[in-house]
N, C-alpha and C positions, 0 to 999 in steps of 0.2 A: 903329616900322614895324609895321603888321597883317599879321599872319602868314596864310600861305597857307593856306585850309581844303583838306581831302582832296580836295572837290567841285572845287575847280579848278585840284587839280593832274593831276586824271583817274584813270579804271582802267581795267583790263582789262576789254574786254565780256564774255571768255567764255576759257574752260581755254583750248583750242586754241590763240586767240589768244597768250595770254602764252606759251605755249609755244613758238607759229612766231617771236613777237620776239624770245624769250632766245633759241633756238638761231639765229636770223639775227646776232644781236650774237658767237654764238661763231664761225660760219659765216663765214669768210672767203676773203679773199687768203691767207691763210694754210693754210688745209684745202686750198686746189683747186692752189696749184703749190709752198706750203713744205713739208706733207707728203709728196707723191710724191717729190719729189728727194731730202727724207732719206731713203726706205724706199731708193730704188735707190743710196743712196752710203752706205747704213749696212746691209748684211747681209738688204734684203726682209724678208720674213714676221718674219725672228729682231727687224726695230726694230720693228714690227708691233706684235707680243706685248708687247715691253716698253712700246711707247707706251700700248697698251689695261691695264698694269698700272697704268699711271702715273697713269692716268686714272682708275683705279679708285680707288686707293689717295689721290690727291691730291687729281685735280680736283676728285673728286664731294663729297668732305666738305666742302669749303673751299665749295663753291656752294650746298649746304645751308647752311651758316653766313652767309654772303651775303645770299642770302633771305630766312634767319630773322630777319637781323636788320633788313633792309629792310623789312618788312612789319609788327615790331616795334614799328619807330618811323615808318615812313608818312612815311620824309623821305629826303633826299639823302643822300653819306655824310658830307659834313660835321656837318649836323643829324642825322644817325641818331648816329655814336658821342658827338655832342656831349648826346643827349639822354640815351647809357647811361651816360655818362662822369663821373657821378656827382661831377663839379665837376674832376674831373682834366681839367688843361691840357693834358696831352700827349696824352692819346687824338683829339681832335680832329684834331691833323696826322698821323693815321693820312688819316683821310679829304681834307682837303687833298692830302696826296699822291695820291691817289689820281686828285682831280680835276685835277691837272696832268698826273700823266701822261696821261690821258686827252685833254688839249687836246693835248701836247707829240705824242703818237701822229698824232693824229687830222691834225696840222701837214702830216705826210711822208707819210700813208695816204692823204689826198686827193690830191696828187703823182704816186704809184702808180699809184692808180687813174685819174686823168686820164690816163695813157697807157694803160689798158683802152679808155679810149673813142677816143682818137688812134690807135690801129691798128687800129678799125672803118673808119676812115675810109683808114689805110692800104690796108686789104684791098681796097677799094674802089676806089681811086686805080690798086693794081697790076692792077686785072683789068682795068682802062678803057683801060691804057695809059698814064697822069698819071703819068710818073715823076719827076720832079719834085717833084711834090706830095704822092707816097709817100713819097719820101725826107727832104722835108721835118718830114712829121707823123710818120715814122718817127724821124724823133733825138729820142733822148731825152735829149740833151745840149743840143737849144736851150731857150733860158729861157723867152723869149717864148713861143711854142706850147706850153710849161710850165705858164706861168700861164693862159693864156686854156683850154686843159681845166681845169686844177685849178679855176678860178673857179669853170668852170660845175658841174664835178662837186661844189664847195661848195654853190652855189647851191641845183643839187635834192637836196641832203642838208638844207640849212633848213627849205624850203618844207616837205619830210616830217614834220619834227620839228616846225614852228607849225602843224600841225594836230592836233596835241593828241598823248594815249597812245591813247586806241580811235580817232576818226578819221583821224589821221595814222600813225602806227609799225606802230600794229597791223593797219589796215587795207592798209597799203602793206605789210607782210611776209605777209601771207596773199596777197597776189597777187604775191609775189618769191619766196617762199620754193616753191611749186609748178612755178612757171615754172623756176626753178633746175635743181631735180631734172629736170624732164622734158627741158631741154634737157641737161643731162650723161647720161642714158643716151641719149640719138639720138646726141649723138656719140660713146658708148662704145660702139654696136653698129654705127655705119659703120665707124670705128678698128678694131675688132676681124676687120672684110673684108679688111683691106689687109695689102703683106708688112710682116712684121716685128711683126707685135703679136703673134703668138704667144709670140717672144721676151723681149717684153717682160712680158709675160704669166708665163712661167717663172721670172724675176727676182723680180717683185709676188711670188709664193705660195712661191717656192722659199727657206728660212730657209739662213741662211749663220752660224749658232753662232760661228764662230770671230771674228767682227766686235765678239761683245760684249766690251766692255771699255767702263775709266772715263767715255771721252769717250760713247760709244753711250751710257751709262745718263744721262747729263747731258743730252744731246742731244735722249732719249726725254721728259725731266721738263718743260725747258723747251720743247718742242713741244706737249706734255698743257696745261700751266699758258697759254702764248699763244692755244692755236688755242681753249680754251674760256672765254675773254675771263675773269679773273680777275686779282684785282688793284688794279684800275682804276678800282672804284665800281660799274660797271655792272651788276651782276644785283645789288645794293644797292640802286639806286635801281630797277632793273625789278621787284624783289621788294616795296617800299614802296607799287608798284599795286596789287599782291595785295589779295583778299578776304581774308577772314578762315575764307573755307569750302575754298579751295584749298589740298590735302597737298603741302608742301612737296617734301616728300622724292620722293616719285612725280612731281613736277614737275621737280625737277632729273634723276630717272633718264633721263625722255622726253631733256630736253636734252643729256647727256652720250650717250647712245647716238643721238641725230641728228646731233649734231657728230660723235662717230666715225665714223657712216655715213657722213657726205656727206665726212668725210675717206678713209676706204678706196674709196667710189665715183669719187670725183676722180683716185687713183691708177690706177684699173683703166682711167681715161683717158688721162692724160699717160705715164705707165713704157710703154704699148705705145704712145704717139703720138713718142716721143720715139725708140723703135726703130724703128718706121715711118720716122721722121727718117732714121735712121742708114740705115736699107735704099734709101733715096732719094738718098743719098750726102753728105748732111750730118753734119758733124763731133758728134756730142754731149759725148765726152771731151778732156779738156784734151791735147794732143802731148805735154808739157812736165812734165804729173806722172800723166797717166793719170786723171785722176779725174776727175767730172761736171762739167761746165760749172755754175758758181750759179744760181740757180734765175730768175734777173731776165737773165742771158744766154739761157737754155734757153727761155722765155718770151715772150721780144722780141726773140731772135735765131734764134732751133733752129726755133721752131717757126711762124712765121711763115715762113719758106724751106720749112719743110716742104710749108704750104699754097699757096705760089706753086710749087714742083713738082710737087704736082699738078694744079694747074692749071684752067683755063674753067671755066664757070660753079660745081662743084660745088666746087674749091679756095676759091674768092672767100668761097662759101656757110658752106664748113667754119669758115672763118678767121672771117667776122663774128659767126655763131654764139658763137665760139670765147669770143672777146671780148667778147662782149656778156655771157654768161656770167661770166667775171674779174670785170665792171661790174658784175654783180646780187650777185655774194659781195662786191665791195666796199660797195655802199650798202649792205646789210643791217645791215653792221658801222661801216659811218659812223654809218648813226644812231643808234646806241647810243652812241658814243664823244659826239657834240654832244650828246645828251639827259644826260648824267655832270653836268657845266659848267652846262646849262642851266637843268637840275634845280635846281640849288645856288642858281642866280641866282634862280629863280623862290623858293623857299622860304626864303634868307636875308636876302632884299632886299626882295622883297614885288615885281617886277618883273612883267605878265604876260607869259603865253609868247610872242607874236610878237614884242614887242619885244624880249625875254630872247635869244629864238635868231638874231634877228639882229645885237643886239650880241655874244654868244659867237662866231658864225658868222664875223662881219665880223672881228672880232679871229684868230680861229684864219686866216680869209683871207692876212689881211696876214703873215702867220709862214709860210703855206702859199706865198704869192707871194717871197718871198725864200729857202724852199725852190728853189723853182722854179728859182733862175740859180744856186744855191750846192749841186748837189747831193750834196758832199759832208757837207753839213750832217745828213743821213741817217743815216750809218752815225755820228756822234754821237750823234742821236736815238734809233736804234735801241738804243746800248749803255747809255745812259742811263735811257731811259723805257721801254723793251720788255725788254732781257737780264738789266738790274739790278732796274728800279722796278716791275715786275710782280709777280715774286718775293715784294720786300720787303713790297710789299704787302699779298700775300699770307700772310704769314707772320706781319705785324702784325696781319691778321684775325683766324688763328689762336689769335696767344696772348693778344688778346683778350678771343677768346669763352672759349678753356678757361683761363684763369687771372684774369681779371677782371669779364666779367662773369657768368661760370659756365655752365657746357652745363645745370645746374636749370632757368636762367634759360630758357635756349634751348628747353627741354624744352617747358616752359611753352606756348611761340610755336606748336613743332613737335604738340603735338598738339590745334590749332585746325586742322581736317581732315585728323587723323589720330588717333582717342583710341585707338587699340590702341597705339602706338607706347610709349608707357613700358614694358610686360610683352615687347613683342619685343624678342630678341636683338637688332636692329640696332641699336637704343640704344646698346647697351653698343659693341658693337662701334664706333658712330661718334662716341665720345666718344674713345673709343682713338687713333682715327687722327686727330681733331681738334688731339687736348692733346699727343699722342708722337709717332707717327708723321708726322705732315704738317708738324709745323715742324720736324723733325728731317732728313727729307728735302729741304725746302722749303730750308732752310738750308745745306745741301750743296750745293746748286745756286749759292746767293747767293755763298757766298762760294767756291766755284769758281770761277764767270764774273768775280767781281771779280778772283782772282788770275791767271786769263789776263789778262785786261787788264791785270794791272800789271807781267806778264812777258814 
């Protein structure tokens, strides 16, 4: 098979660019309604702090190692550790895993997010009067209207992905990744007019200390380690675009600190949208244990009532908004997840990209449409490929970069635009948290989640 040159597997046009795609791939469903509901059911500000440690302490080395190594070797993660891997068989199914989980995700992520786009059409339906047809595309229990969003929302996650890294990904997250932001603060500053967001407001910044405990520290790591997409291949294969003149390391700071922002901005949305809820007369806590509604009840049920209580044309406006908003943090992050898979197919088979992404595409389809009627099939996927295989992933990254192929090595990559970095202190310092601290915490987490599950 003729192996794939650089030239057509594509680059980045430009810094900015790689930088709005990696933080759209961390930027998801995840930042805009899985963080808020932890901070407000885990202690505010006090999960806050710990998540921003976690991230410090976790994400960001682990995404530097990612990069470094992506760019390294200019291939997928299959073909990246299979190139360091210095004839070892086993380092290879580091990357393998990687690239399943990434399918196995991407299965039940298009699902999700096809009801971001089905309750556009909701909001729509309830302001017209179509109750019926609200009700309809509001369950998210039928399968049928299951599959035919998830298709579609598969659909225009390919077509992104067959138009290459700079005319497709990159060019479509520089017009997602702005529109994003601008619509989360319009509705963080209408939210913040109405009653009850002050309250919710005192909740977000008000730390509650006594909350921390073993679960909150667990809870914080695996939030850091999901919402800044590691694990999975992904900023491995989006780092193998990389030039050779782009600093690594100042590339992933931008990205960990835009994932955190657009996670604490998301929050300063939902915690006071969701007391707004409450002050409107909708239930947010459970009767039964007192604690928050999950985050996919609060989301699809809290707060769509929300926006039908307040009502003509500006409720309908808030609500579509709303959601279409959920729709652009989920594609951002779909396409990262089909570019994982695609990557692999285009550089270990010799495949090109249109036809690569829509055999991947089509495949992840068919797993995403029997999603569709079996949705308990999720919260397997979820415990499997999200709570377990991210982790693991992650930690196999780890050990590695610092015990096999050596942080020298890495050193090497990292100061191809960055030659000060061997004489600065961070070296040292991110060799530390690479080799000890990050799979040591990393590793806490793994085999925590594993032992809730098997207790």
């Amino acid at each position: 098979m003729t192996p794939t040159t650089s030239s057509e597997r594509g680059t980045w046009n430009s810094k900015i660019g790689f930088i709005l795609a990696a933080a759209g791939s961390a930027v998801g469903l995840g930042n805009i309604w899985g963080f808020p509901t932890q901070v407000a059911d885990n202690g505010g500000a006090a999960f806050i702090l710990i998540y921003l440690l976690c991230c410090l302490i976790i994400g960001f080395p682990v995404m530097i190692a990612e990069l470094a190594i992506g760019r390294r070797t200019q291939k997928n993660p299959v073909g990246a550790l299979k190139a360091l891997s210095k004839g070892n068989s086993f380092i290879p199914l580091i990357g393998y895993w990687g690239v399943i989980c990434g399918v196995m995700i991407l299965s039940f992520y298009v699902v999700i997010s096809g009801w971001t786009l089905a309750y556009v059409f909701e909001e729509l339906f309830y302001f017209f009067q179509f109750e019926s047809a609200a009700n309809y595309v509001g369950d998210l229990g039928n399968g049928l209207k299951n599959a035919v969003f998830t298709l579609f929302f598969m659909g225009l996650t390919i077509l992104i992905v067959t138009g290459g890294v700079s005319k497709g990904i990159e060019r479509a997250t520089k017009l997602l990744m702005p529109v994003l932001i601008g619509i989360l603060f319009i509705l963080i500053f209408y939210i913040f007019t109405l009653d009850g967001a002050k309250e919710g407001l005192l909740m977000f910044f008000k730390p509650d200390f006594s909350t921390i405990d073993g679960n909150l520290l667990l809870s914080a790591m695996g939030q850091a380690f999901f919402s800044l997409s590691l694990g999975m291949g992904a900023l491995i294969t989006y780092g193998s675009y990389l030039n050779k003149k782009q600093n690594i390391v100042e590339s992933a700071a931008y990205i960990t600190i835009f994932d955190v922002g657009i996670a604490v901005v998301a929050g300063l949305l939902v915690i006071p949208a969701m007391f707004v809820a409450q002050a409107g007369g909708v239930q947010i806590f459970n009767p039964e244990t007192g604690a928050l509604f999950s985050s996919v009840t609060l989301v699809f049920d809290v707060l769509p009532e929300m926006f039908h209580n307040i009502g003509g044309f500006v409720g309908m406006l808030l609500g579509i908004t709303f959601f279409i908003l959920l729709g652009l943090a989920a594609l951002t992050s779909s396409i990262s997840l089909l570019e994982v898979p695609v990557a692999y197919v285009i550089d270990e088979h010799g495949v090109n990209r249109k036809k690569a992404s829509w055999i991947v595409g089509g495949f992840v389809g068919i797993i995403s449409v029997i999603v569709s009627f079996e949705l308990s099939l999720i919260d397997y996927f979820v415990m499997i490929f999200n709570e377990i295989g991210l982790p693991l992933g992650g930690l196999a990254i780890s050990v590695f970069l610092g015990y096999f192929w050596k942080s020298e090595n890495a050193l090497l990559e990292l100061e191809q635009g960055n030659e000060s970095i061997r004489d600065s202190g961070f070296y040292t310092l991110w060799v530390i948290l690479i080799k000890y601290i990050s799979p040591v915490l990393i590793g806490l987490v793994l085999l925590t989640t594993i032992w809730s599950f098997l207790t």
